[in-house]
FIBAMI-675010 format. One record per atom (N, C-alpha, C, O, CB): x, y, z. Coordinates in steps of 0.1 Angstrom, whole numbers, padded with zeros to 4 digits, always signed. Atoms other than C-alpha are relative to their C-alpha. Glycine has a CB too. Layout:
% residues N
XYZ;...
//
This chain:
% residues 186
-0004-0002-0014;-0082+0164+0194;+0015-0001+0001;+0022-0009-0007;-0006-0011+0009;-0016+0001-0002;-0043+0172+0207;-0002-0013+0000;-0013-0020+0001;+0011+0007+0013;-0004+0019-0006;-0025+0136+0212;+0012+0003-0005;+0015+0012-0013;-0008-0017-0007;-0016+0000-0007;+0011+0129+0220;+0003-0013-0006;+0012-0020+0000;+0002+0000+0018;-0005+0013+0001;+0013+0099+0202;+0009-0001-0014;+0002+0002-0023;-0013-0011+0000;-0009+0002+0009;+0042+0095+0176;+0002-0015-0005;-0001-0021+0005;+0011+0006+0006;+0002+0008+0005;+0046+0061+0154;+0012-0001-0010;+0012+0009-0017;-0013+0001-0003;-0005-0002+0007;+0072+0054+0134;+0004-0016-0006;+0002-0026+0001;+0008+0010+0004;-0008+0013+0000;+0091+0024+0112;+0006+0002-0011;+0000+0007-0021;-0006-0013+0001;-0004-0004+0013;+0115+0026+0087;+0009+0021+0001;+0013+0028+0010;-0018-0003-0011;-0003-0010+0000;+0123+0058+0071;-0014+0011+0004;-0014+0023+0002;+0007+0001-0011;+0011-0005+0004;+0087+0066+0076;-0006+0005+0020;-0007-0003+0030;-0011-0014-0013;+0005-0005-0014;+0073+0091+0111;-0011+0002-0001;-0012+0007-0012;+0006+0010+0006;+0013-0013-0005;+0038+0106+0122;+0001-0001+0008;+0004-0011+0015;-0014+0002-0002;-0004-0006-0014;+0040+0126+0146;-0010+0010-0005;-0013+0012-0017;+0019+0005+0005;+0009-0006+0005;+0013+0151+0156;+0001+0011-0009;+0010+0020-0010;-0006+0002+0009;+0002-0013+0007;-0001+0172+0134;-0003+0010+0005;-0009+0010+0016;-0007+0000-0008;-0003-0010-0005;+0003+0209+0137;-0003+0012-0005;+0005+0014-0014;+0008+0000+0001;+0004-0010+0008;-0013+0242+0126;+0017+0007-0010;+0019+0013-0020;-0008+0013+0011;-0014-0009+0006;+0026+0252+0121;+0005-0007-0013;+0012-0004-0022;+0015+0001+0012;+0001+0008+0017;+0025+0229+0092;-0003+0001-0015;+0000-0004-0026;-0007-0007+0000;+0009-0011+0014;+0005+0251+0069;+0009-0001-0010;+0009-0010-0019;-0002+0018+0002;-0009-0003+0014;+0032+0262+0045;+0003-0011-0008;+0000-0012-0020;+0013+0005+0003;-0004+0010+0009;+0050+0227+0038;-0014-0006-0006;-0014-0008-0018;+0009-0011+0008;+0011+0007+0006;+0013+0211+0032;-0006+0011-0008;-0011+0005-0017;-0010-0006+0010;+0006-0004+0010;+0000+0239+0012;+0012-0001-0011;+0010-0001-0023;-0006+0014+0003;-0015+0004+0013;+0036+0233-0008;-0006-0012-0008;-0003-0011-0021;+0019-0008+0010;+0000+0010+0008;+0022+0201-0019;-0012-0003-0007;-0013-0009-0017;+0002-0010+0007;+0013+0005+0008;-0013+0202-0026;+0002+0005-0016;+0008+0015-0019;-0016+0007+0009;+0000-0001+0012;-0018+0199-0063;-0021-0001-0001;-0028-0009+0004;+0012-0013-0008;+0018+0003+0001;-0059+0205-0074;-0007-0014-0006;-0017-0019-0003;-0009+0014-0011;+0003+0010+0005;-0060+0177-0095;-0001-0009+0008;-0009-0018+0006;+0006-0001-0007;-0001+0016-0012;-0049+0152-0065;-0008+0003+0013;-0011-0004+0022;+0019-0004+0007;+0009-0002-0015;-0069+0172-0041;-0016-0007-0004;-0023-0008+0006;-0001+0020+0005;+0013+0001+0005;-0103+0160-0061;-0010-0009+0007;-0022-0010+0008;+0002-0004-0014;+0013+0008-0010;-0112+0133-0036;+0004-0001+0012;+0007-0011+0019;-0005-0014-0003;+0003+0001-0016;-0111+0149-0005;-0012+0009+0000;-0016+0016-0009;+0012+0005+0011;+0013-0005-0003;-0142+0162+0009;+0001+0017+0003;-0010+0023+0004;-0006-0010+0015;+0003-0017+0001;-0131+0203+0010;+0008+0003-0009;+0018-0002-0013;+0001+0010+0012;-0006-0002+0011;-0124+0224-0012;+0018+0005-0001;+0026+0007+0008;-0009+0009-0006;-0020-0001+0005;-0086+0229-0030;+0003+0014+0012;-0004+0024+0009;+0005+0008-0025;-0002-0009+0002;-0071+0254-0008;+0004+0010+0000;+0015+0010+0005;-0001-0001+0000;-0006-0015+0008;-0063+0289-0018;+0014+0004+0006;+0022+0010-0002;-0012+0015+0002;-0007-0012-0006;-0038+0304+0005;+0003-0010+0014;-0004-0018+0020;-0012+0018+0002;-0008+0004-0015;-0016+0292+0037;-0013+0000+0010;-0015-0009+0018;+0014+0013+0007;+0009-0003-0013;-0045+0307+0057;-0012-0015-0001;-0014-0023+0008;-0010+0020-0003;+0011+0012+0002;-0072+0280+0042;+0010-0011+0006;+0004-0018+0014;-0005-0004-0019;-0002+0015-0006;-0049+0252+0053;+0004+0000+0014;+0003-0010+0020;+0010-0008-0006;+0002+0002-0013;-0043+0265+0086;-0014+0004+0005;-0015+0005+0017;+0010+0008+0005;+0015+0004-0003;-0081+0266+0089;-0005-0010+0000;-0015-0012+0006;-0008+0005-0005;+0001+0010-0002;-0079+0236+0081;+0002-0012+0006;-0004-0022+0007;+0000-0001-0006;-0010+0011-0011;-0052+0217+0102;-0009+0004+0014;-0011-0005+0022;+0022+0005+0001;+0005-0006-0011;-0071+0239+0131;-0008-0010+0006;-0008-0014+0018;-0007+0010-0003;+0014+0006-0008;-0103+0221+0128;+0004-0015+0000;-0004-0022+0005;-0017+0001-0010;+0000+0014+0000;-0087+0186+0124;+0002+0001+0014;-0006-0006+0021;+0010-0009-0010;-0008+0002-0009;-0066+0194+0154;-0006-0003+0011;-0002-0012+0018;+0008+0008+0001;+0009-0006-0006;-0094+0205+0174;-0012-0008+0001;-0017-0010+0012;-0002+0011-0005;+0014+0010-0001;-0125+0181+0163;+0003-0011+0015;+0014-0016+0018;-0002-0013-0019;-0001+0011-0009;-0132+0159+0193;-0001-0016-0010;-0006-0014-0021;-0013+0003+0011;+0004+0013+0009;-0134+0122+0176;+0012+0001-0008;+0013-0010-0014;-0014+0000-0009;-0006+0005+0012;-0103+0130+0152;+0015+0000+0009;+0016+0004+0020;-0003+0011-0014;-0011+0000-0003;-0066+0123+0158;+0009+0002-0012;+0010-0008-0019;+0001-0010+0006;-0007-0001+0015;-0044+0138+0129;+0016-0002+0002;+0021-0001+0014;-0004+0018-0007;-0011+0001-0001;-0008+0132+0121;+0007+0007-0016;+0003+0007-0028;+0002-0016+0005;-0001-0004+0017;+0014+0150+0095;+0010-0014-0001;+0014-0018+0010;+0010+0019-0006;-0010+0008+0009;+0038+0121+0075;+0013+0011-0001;+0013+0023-0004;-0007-0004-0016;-0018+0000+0003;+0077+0122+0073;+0002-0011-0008;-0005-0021-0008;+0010-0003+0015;-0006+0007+0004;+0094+0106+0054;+0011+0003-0008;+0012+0006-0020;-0008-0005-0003;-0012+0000+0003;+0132+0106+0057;+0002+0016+0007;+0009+0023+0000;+0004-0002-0016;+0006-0010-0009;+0123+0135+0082;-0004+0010-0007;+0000+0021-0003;+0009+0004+0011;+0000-0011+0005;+0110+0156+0055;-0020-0002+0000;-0026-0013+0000;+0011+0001-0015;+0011+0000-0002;+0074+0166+0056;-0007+0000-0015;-0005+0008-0025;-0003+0011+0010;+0001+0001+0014;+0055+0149+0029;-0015-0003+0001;-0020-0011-0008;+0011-0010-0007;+0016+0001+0001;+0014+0151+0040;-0002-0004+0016;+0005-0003+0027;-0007-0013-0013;+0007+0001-0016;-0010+0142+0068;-0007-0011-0004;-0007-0016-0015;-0010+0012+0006;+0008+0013+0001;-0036+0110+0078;-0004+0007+0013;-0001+0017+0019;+0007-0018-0001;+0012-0002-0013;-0059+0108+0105;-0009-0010+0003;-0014-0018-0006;-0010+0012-0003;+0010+0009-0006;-0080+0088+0124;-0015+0005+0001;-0012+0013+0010;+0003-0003+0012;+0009-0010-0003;-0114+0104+0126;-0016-0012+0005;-0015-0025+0006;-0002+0013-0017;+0016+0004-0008;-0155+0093+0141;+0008-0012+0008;+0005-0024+0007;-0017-0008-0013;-0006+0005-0013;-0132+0079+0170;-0011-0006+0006;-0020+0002+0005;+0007+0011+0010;+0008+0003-0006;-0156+0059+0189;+0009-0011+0012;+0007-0023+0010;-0012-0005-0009;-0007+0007-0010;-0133+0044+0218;-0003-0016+0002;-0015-0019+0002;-0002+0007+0012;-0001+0015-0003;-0129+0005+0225;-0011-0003-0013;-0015-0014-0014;-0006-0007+0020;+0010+0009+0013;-0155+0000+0191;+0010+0003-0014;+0018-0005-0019;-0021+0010-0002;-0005+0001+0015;-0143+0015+0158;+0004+0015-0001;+0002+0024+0008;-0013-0007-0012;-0008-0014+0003;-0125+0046+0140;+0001-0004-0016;+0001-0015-0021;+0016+0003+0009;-0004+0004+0013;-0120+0053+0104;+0016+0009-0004;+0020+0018+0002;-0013+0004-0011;-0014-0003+0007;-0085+0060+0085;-0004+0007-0010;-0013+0003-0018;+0009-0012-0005;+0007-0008+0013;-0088+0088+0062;+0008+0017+0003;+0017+0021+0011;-0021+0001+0002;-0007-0015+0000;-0082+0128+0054;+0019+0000-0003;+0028+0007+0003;-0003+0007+0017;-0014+0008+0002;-0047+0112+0039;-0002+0009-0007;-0012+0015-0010;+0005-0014-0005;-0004-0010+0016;-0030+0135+0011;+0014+0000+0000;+0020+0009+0005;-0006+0019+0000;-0015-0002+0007;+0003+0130+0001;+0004+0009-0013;-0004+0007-0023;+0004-0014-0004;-0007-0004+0004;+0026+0152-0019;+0006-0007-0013;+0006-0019-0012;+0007+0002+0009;-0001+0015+0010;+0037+0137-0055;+0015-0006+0004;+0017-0017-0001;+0000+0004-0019;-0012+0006-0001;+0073+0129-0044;-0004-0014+0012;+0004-0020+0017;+0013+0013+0005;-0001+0011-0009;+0054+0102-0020;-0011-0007-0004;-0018-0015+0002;+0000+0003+0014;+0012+0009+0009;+0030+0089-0041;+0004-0009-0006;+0013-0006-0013;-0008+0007-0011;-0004+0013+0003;+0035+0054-0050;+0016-0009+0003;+0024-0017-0002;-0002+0001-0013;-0016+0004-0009;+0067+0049-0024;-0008-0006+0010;-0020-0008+0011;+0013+0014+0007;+0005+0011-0013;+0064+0029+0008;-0006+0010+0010;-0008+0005+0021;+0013-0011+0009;+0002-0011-0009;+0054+0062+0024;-0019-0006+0005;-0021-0010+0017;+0002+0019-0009;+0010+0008-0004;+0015+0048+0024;-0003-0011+0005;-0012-0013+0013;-0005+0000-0005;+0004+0011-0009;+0016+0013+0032;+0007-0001+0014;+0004-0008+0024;+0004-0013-0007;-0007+0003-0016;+0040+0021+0060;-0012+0007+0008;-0018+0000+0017;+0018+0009+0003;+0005-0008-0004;+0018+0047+0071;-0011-0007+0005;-0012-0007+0017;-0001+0010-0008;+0010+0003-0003;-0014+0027+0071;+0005-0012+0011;+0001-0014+0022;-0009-0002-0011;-0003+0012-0012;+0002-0003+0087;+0004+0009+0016;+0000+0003+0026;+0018-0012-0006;-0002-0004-0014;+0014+0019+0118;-0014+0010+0004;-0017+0014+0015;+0018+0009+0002;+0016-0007-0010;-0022+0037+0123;-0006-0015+0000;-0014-0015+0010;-0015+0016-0010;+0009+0011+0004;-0038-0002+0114;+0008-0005+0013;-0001-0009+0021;-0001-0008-0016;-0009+0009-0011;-0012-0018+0142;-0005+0009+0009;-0014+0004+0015;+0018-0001-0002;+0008-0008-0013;-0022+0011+0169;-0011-0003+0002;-0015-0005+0014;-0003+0011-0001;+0018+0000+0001;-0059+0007+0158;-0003-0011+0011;-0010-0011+0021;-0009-0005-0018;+0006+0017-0003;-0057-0032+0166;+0007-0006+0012;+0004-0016+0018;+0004-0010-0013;-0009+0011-0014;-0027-0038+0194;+0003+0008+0008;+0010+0005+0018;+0014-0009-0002;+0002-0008-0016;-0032-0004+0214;-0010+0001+0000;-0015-0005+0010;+0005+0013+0004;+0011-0008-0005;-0062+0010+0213;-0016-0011-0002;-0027-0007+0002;-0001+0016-0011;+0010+0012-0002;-0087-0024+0208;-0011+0003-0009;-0023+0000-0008;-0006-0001+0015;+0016-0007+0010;-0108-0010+0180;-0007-0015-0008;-0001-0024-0014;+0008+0016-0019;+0006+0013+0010;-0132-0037+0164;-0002+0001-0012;-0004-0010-0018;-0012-0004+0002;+0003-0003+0011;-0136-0022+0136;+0010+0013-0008;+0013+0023-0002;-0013+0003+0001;-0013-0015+0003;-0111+0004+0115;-0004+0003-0017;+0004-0002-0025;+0023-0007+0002;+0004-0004+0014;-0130+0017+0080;+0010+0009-0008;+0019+0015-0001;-0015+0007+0002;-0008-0008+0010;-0113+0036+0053;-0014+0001-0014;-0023-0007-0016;+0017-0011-0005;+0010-0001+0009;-0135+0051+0024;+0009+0011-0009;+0021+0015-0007;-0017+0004+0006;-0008-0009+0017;-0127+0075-0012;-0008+0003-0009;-0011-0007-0017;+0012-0010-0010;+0009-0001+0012;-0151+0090-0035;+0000-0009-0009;+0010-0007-0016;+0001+0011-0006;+0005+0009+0013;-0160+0065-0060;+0008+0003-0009;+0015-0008-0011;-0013+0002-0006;-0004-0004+0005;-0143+0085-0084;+0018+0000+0000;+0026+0001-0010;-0009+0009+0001;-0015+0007-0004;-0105+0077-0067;+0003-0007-0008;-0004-0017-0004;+0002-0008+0011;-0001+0015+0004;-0096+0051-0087;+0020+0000+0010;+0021-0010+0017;-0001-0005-0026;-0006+0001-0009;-0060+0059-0067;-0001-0005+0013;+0008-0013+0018;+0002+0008+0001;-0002-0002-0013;-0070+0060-0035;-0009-0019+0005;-0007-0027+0015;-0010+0019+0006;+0006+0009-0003;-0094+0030-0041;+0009-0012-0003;+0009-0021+0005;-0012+0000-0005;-0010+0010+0000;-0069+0007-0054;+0012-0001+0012;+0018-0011+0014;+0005+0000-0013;-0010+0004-0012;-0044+0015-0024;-0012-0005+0013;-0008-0011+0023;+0012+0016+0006;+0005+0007-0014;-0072+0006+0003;-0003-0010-0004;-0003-0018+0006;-0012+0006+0008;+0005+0013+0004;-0083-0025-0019;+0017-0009+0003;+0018-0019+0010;-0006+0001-0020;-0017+0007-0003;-0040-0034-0018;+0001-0001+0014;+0008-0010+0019;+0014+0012-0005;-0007+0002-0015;-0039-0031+0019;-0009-0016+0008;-0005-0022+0018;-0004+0018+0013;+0006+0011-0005;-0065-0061+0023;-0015+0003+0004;-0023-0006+0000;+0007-0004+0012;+0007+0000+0000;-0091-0045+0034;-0017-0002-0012;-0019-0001-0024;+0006+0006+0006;+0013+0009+0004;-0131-0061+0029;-0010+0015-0007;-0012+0026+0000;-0010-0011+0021;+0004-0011+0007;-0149-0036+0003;-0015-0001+0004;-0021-0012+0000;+0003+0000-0016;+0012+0001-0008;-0184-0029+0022;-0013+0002-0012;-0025-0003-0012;+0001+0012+0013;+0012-0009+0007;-0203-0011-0004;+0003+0017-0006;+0013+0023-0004;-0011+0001+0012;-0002-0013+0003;-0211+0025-0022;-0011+0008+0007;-0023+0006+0004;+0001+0002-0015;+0007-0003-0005;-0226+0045-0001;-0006+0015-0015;+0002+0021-0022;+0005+0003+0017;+0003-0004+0010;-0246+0064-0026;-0005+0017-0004;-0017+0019+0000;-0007-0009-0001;+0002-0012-0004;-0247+0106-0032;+0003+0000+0014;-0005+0000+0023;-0014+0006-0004;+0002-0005-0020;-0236+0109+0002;+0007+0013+0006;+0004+0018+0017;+0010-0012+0012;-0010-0010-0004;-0212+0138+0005;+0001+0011-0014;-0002+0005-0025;+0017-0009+0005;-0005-0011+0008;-0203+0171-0018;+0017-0003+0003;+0024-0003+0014;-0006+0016+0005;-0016+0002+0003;-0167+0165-0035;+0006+0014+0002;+0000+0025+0001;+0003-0007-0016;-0011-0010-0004;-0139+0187-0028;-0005+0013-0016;-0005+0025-0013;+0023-0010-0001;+0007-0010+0009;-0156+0208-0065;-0014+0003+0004;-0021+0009-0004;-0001-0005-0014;+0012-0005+0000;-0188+0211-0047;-0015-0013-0005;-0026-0012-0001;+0003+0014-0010;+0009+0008+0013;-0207+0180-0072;-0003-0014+0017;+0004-0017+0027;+0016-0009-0021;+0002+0011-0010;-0224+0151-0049;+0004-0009-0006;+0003-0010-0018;-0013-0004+0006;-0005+0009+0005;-0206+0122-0050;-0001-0011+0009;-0001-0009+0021;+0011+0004-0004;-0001+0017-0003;-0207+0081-0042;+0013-0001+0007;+0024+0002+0003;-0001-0011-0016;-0016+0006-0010;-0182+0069-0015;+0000-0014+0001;-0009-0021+0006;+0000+0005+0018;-0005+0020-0002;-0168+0031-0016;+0004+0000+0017;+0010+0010+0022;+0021-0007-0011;-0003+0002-0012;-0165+0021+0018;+0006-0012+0004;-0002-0021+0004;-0010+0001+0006;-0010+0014-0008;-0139-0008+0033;+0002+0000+0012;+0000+0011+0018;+0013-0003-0003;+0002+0000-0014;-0135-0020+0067;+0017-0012+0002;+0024-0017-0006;-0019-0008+0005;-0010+0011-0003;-0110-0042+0084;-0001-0004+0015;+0000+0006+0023;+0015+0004-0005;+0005-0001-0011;-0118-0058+0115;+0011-0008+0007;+0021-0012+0001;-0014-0003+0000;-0013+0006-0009;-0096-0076+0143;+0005-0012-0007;+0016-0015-0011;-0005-0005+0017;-0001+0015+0006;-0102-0112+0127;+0006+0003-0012;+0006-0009-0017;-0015-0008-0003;-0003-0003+0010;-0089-0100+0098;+0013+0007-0002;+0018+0007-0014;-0010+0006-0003;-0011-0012-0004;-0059-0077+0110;+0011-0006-0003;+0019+0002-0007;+0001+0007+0015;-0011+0009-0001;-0030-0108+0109;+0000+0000-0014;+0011+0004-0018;-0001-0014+0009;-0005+0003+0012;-0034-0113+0072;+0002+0013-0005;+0011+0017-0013;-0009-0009-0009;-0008-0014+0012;-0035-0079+0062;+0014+0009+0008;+0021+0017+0004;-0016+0017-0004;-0016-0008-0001;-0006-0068+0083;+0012-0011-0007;+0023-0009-0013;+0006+0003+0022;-0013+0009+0011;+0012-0100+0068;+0000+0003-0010;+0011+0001-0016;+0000-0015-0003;-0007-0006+0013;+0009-0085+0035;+0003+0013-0005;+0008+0015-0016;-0006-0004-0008;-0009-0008-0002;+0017-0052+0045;+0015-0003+0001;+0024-0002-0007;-0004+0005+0010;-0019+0010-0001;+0052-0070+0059;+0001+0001-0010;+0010+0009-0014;+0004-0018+0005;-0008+0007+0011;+0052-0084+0026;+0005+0009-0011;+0012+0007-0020;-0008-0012-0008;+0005-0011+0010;+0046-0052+0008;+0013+0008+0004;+0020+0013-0004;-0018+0009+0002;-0009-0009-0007;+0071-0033+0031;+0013-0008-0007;+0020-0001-0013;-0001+0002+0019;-0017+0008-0006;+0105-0064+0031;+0003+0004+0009;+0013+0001+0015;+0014+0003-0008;
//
């Protein structure tokens, strides 16, 4: 769905995401790092503006591309929006020049700080094919409570069914893991 909501701290911005975005984000995807998202690698400018379309567009989702140092270095999203209950964090993909910089924990701390001290969510999940061991060790680093594998549940970005880890993080819980975001950020 549009939204007007911008977020920033540091050197790090999202601000909404935008079909006009295509080019720099097809600049970054690599197939190898695309392997645990849920579509496939792809091909051509046109596939990712078919793809920013439908994020932009799904009712339930709220997408943002990433800055960082005002240069455009991926996207995140909020998506199964369920107002005043819960939402999950996800459809992330970073670029390799922002892969293992503060560009993700900042990132998750300013959608996890919205989630919890604007928008009242009780619940704020994050999940990663099984097969992540990346993606699962940065949602295991941010604090969040590891729920379970949901099991064959989804066709991987090659087409193959694959096992999703599921984590949660809920209000009671939100003070320690933004304190060790803080701690993670300085």
């Amino acid at each position: 769905m549009q939204h007007d909501v911008i977020l920033s701290s540091g050197p790090v911005t999202l601000r909404p995401l935008e079909v006009a975005d295509a080019p720099e984000f097809f600049d970054l995807v690599e197939a190898e790092a695309w392997q645990g998202m849920a579509t496939p690698v792809p091909d051509s400018v046109e596939d990712v503006e078919q793809q920013l379309h439908s994020m932009i567009e799904s009712s339930g989702t709220q997408a943002w591309a990433v800055l960082y140092n005002d240069e455009f270095v991926g996207r995140t999203a909020l998506y199964g929006i369920v107002e005043g209950l819960r939402t999950e964090v996800g459809s992330t993909y970073y670029g390799q020049q922002a892969r293992g910089t503060v560009v993700n924990p900042t990132a998750k701390y300013l959608l996890l700080k919205h989630c919890f001290e604007e928008r009242g969510f009780h619940r704020v999940a994050l999940r990663c094919d099984s097969r992540n061991g990346r993606s699962r060790r940065a949602i295991a680093a941010l604090g969040a409570t590891f729920e379970g594998t949901l099991r064959n549940y989804r066709r991987g970005a090659d087409g193959s069914v694959v096992n999703l880890d599921y984590f949660s993080i809920t209000p009671e819980e939100w003070p320690q893991v933004e304190a060790r975001l803080k701690a993670r950020l300085g």
